[in-house]
FISE-983525 format. One record per residue: x, y, z of N, C-alpha, C in turn; residue in one letter. Coordinates in steps of 0.02 Angstrom, whole numbers, plus 50000, padded with zeros to 5 digits. Layout:
REM FISE-983525
XYZXYZXYZA...
//
This chain:
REM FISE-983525
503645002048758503314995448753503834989948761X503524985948790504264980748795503974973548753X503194970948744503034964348716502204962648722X501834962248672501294959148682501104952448680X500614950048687500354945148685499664945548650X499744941848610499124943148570498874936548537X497964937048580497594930848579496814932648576X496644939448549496144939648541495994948348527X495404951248504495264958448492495294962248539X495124959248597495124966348655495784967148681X495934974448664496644976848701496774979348752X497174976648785497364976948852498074981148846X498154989348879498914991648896498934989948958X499454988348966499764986649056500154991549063X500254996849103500665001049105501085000449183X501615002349201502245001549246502134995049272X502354991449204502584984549200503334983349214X503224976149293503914976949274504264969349256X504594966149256504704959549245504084954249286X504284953549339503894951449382502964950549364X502854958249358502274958749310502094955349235X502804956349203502614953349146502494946349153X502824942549190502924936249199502174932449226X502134937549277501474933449312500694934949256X500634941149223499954943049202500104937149145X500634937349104500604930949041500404925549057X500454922249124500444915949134499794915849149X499394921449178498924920849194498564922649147X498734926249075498254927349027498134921548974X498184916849001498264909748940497584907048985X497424910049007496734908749036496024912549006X496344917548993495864922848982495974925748900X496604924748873496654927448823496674934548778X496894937348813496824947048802497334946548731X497314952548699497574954048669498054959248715X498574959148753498884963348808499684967548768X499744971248799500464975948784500774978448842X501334976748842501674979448911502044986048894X501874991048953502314994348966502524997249016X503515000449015503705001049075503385008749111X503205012649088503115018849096502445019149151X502535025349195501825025049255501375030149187X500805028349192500335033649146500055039349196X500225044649136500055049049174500125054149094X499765060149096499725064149044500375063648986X501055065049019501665062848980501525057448910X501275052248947501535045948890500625043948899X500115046048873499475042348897499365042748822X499565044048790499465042148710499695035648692X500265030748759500275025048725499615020648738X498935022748752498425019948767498145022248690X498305024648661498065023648593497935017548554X497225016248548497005006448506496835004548572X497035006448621496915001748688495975000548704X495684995248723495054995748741495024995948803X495744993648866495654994448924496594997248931X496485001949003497245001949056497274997449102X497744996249134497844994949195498584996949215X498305001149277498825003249313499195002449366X499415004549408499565002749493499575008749520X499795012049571499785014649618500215020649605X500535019549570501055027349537500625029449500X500235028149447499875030249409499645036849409X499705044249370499215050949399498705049049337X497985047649356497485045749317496975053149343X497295058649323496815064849338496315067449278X495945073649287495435074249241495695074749157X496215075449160496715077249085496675070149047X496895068549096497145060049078496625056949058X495875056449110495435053549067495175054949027X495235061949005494765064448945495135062348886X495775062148886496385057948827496075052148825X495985047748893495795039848894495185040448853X494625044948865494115042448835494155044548756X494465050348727494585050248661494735047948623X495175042948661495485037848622495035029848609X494595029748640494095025248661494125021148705X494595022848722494775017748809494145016248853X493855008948878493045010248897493115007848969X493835007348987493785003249067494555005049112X494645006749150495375009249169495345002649236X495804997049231495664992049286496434993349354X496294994849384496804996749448497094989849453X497564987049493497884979949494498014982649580X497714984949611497804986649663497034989249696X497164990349764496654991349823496324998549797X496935002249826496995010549823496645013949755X496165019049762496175021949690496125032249687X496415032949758496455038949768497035044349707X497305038649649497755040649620497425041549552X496745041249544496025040649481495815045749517X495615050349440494895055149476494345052049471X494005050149515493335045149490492705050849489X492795057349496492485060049484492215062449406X492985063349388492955066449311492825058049278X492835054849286492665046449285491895046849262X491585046849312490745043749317490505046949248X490265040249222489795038549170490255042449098X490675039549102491295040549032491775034849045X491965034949093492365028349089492415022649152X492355016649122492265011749184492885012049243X492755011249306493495009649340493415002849397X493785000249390493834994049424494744992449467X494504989749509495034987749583495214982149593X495634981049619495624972949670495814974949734X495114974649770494864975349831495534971049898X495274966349858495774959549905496254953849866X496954955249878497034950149843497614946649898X497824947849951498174943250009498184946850064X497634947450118497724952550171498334949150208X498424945150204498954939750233499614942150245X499684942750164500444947050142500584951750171X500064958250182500154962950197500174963050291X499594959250298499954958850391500484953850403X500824952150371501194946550392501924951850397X501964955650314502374960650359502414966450374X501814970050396501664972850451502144970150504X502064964350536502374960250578503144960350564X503294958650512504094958450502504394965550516X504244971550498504394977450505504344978950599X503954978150632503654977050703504304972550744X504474968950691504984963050746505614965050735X505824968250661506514968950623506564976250670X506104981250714506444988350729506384984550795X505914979250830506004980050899506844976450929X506854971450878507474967350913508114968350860X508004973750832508654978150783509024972250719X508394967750704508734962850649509234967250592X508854973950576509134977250518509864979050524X510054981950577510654981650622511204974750630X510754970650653511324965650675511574962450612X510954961050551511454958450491511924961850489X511734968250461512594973850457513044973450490X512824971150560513634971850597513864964250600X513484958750610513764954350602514284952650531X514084955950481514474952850418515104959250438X515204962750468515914964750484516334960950542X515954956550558516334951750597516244955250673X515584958250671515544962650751514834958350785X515074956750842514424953250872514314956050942X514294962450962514194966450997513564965751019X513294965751064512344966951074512284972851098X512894976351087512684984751109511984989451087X511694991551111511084994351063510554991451039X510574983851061510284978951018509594977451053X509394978551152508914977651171508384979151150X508074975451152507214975651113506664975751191X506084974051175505494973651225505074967551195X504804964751266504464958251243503744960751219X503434960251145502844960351128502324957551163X502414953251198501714949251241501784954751303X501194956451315500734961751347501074966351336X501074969651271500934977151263500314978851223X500354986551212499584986851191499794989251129X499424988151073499574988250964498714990950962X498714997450940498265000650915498395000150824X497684997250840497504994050756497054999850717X497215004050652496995009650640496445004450581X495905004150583495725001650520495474993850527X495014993050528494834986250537494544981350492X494804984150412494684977650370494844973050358X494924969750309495294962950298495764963150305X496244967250296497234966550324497124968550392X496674972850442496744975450501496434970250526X496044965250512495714959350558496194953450559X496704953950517497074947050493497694949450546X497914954950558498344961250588498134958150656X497564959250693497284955850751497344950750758X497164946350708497414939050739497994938150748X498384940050705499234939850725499604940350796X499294947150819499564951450864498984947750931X498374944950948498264940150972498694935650979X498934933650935499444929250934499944927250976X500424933850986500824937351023500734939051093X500094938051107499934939751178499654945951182X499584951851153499604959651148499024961151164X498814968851196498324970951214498094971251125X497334974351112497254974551055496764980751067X496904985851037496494994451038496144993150969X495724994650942495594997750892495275003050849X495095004350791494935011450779494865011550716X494035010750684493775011650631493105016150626X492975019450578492395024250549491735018050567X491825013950540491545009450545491615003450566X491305003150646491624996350686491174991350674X491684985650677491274979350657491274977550728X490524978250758490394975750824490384969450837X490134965150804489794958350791490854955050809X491134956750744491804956750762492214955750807X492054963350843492524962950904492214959350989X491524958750964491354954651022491454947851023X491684945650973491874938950934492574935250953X493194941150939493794941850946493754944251024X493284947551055493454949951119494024952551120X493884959851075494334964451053494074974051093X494134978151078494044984751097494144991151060X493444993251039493474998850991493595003051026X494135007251018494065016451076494275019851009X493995028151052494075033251006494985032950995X494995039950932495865038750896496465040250998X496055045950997496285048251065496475043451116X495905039651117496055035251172496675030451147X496605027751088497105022651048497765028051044X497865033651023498475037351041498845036351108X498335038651143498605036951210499035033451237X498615026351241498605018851244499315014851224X499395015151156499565011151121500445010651125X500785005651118501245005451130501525005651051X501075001451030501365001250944500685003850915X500845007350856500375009750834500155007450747X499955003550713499885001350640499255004850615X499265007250551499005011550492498725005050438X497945002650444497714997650394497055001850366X497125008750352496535011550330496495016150248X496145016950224496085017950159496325028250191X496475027950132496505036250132496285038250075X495895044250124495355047950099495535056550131X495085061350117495065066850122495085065950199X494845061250225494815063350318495475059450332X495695054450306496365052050343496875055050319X497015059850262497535061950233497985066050295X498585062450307498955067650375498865063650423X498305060050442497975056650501498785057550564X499215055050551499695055050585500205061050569X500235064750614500495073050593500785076050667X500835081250696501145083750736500675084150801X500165084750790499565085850819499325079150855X499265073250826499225064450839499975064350883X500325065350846500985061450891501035063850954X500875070250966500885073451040500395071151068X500255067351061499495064051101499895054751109X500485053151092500415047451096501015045351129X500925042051159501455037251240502385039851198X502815040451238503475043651226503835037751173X504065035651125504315029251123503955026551076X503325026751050502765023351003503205021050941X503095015350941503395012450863502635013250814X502805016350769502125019350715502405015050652X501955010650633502075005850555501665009950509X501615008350436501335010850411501455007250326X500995002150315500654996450264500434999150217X500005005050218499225007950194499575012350151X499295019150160499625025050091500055028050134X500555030450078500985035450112500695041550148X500205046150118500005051150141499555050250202X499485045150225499255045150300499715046450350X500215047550345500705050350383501185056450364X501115062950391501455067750374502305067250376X502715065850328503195064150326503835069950381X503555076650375504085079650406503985080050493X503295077650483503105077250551503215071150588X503405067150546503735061250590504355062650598X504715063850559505455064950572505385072250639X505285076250644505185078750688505015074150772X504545072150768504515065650827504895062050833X505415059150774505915055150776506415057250822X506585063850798507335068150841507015070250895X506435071850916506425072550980506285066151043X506585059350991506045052151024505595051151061X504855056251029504205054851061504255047551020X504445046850946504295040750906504805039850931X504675029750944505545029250948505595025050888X505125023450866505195020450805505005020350733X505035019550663504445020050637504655011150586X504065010450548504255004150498503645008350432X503985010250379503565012150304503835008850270X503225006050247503225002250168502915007250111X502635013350139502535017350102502545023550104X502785028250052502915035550090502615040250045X502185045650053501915050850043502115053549974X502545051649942503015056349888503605050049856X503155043249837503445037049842503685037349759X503065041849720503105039149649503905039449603X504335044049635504915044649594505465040849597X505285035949675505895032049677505775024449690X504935024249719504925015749740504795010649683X505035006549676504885000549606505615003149557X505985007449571506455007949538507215008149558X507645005749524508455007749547508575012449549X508865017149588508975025749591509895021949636X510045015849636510605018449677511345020549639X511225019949567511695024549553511665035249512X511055037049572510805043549559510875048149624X510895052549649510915056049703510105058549708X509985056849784509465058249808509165064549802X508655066749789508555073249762507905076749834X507655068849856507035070549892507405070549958X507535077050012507875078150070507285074050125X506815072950121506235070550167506525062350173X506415060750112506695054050111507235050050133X507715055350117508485054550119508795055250204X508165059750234508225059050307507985056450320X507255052050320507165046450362507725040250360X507795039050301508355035150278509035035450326X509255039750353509695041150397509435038250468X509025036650485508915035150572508875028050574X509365027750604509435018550630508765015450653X508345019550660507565016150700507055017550677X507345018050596506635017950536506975013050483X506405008750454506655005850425506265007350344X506305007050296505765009950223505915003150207X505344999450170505344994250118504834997950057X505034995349993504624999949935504174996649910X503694997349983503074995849955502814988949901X503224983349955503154978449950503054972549980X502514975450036502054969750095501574968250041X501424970550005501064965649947501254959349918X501764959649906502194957549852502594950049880X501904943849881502044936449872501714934749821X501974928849793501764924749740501034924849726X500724920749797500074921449796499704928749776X499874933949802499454941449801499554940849723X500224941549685500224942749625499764941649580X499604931249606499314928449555498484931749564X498444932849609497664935449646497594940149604X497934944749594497934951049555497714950749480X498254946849468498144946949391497384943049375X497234937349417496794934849389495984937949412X495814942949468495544946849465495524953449435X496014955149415496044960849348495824958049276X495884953249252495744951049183494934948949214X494764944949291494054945449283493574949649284X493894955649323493534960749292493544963749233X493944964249189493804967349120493414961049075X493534955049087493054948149054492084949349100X492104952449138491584954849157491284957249118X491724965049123491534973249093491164970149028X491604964448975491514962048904490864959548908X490684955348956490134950848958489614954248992X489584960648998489034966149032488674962649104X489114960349137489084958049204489204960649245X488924962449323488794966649356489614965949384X490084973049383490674974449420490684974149476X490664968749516490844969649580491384973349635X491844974749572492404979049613492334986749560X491984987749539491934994549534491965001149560X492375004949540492285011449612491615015849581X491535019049615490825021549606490805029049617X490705034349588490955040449605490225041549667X490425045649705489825046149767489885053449797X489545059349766489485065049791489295067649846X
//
């Protein structure tokens, strides 16, 4: 536990709290008034007894919220588990339905998240990550450094919600062909944007750059694996915003050394929970997957922090406390997940 705040009966645990967090949910709970407790720890069976007294969680994205965990949550009387995030593939919402409430924040800056999409897209094509490094040794070489002009190439857009439509306007922007590829196409949309739904195949094909804006689920889990990449143009720079596990991690590095990929940009990786949001750089790397992508000059990892502006923060917090000021006031959850057999 690191500090509560306390302004009223209903208790709020915050769990893998980190400064940043603490800073922004306080400021934003002088609005709302929780009785709140921070802590640094991800919940997960280990430490889910510090939800003991608690009337609500809230977690993030490390979180293992499996069937163990909620049956602790509900023993304890825990009546609402609130996500501070999109994703809730990390909740069983199965062992969930009709024992304990669960709630999301659907949207809180699609902005953030395509904006760097984009930065990752520009930092591998024209080797920014590179040239800081060599410039501060006093090397101004442009050896290695050629890039390709983004206006008219073609960016297959995986996912066409609110970060994958904001993703489009961007890359419109730019001049770029625009592919896209959702379960569910928004027609009305793309006849709007005078855009182009094709199958994954065809967008494999196609695409010169390839971006990941889709939820993962049982059908996207892998989506990008050994099988996809051999289907896609020699050279493909593959981003990846969304979950780690939409991309098979050994199977990219595989494409890497043989440069079908010539590129990749992750903000998130498959096997993220042990090291992203934390300092590990005075520990030896233990995860070899990691530790080799990390090695290729033409991948770049950020930890899972295209979220992470001012604005999204405040979005967050203040749609997390409105949904549990909901839950209180027996008002219909609009961001509720919903278990669906």
């Amino acid at each position: 536990m690191l500090y509560k705040i306390k302004n009223m009966s209903f208790k709020l645990a915050v769990f893998d709290a980190k400064p940043y967090d603490i800073a922004t949910f306080s400021e934003v709970n002088k609005s709302y008034g929780f009785d709140v407790t921070f802590h640094k720890e991800h919940l997960d069976i280990s430490n889910v007894i510090l939800a003991t007294g608690a009337d609500a969680v809230c977690i993030f994205v490390n979180a293992v919220v499996d069937a163990e965990v909620i049956d602790k949550l509900c023993s304890y009387g825990v009546k609402i588990i609130a996500l501070r995030c999109a994703g809730f593939n990390n909740v069983d919402i199965k062992a969930a339905a009709g024992r304990i409430k669960v709630v999301r924040v659907p949207e809180y800056s699609p902005h953030a998240i395509a904006e760097h999409t984009l930065a990752l897209m520009l930092c591998l094509n024209r080797k920014v990550h590179r040239a800081y490094l060599r410039t501060r040794d006093s090397n101004f070489s442009l050896n290695g450094f050629q890039g390709f002009d983004m206006c008219g190439k073609t960016i297959g857009i995986i996912g066409t919600g609110k970060i994958g439509k904001v993703v489009i306007g961007i890359m419109k922007g730019l001049g770029m062909n625009i592919l896209a590829y959702d379960l569910y196409p928004d027609k009305a949309f793309a006849e709007r944007e005078n855009i182009k739904y094709v199958t994954l195949d065809e967008l494999y094909a196609q695409s010169d750059i390839i971006t990941l804006h889709c939820p993962l689920t049982k059908d996207t889990t892998y989506l990008i694996c050994d099988e996809s990449i051999a289907k896609m143009k020699d050279g493909v720079m593959i981003i990846n915003t969304g979950r780690g596990k939409l991309i098979h991690s050994k199977h990219l590095i595989d494409g890497l050394v043989s440069r079908k990929v010539g590129y990749a940009g992750l903000d998130v990786y498959e096997e993220e929970g042990a090291y992203f949001y934390e300092d590990r750089s005075n520990s030896i790397m233990t995860d070899e997957v990691l530790a080799r992508l990390l090695s290729f000059n033409n991948v770049i990892v950020t930890s899972h922090q295209a979220f992470f502006t001012q604005e999204a923060m405040n979005n967050i917090a203040h749609t997390t406390f409105q949904n549990i000021k909901d839950y209180i006031n027996n008002i219909d959850l609009v961001n509720e997940v919903v278990y669906k057999a």
